[in-house]
C-alpha positions in Angstrom: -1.1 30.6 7.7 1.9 32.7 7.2 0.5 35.7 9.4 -0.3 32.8 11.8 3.3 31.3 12.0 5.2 33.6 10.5 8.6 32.3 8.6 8.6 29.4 10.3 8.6 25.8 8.5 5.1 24.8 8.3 4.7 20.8 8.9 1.5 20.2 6.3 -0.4 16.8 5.9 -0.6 14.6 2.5 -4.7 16.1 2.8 -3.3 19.6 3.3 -0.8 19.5 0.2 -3.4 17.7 -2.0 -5.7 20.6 -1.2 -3.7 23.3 -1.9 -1.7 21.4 -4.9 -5.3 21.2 -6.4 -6.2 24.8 -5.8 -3.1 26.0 -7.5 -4.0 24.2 -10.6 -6.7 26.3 -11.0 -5.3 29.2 -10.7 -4.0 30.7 -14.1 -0.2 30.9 -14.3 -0.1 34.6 -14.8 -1.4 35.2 -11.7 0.4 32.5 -10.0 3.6 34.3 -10.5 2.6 37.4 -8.4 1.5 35.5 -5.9 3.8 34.9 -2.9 3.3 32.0 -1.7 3.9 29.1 1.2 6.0 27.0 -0.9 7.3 27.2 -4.4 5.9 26.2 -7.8 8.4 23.1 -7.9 7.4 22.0 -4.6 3.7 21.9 -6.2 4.5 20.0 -8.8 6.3 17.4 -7.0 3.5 17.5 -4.1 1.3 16.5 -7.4 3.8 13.9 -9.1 3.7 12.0 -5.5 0.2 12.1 -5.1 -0.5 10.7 -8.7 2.8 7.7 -7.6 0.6 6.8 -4.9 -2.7 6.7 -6.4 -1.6 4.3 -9.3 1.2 2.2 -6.7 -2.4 1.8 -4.9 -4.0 0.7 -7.9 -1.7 -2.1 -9.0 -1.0 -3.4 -5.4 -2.2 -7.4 -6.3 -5.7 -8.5 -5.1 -7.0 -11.2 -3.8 -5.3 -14.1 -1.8 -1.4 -14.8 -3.1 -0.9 -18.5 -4.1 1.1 -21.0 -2.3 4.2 -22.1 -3.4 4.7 -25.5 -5.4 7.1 -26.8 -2.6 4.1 -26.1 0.6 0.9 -27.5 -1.9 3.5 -30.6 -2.8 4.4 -31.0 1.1 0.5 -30.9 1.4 -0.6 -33.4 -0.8 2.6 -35.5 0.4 1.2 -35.8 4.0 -2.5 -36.4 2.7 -1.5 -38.9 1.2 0.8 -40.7 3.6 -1.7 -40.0 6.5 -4.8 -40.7 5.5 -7.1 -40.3 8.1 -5.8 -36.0 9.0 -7.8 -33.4 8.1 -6.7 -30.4 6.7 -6.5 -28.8 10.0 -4.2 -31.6 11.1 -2.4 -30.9 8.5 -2.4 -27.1 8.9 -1.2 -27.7 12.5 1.9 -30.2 11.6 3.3 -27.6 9.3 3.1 -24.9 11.8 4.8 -27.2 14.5 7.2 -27.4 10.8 7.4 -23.8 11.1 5.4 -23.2 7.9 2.4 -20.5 8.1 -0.1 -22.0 6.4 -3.9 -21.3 7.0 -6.6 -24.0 7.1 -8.0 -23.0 4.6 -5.3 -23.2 1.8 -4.8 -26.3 2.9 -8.4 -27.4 2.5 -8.2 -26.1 -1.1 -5.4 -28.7 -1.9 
């Protein structure tokens, strides 16, 4: 890659800095020294401390559906119970016309 673009900055992908952060690593560190190579040994080790930031931020992202507030499910169960004879997509419907995104379906869990 160097003989390719000589000393200019190289713009590398989060695959192409995973691959050669992982090479690296098994490389001893004697030998890693003489090398001379594309980017430095600090840049590795950041290039790794991102990669393992991402993997466990993508790991605790929340799954599964977020609840409604206490306010939309009490707005809900306030307009079942004064209008009987809606269905939850009535319902549904009036609180978007309220400006409220709610889907059918929460409603219908209410």
């Amino acid at each position: 890659m160097q003989r390719q673009f000589g000393q200019s900055r190289l713009a590398m992908s989060w695959a192409d800095r995973a691959l050669i952060a992982l090479l690296l690593g098994l490389i001893p560190k004697v030998r890693d020294r003489r090398l001379s190579l594309l980017v430095t040994s600090g840049t590795i080790l950041r290039w790794r401390r991102d990669i393992l930031r991402r993997r466990w931020a993508a790991k605790s992202l929340p799954k599964g559906r977020t609840p409604a507030r206490r306010n939309i499910k009490a707005l809900v169960l306030r307009m079942a119970k004064n209008n009987e004879h809606w269905g939850y997509r009535r319902i549904a419907g009036e609180l978007a016309g309220l400006g409220i995104k709610v889907a059918p379906s929460t409603v219908w869990i209410f």
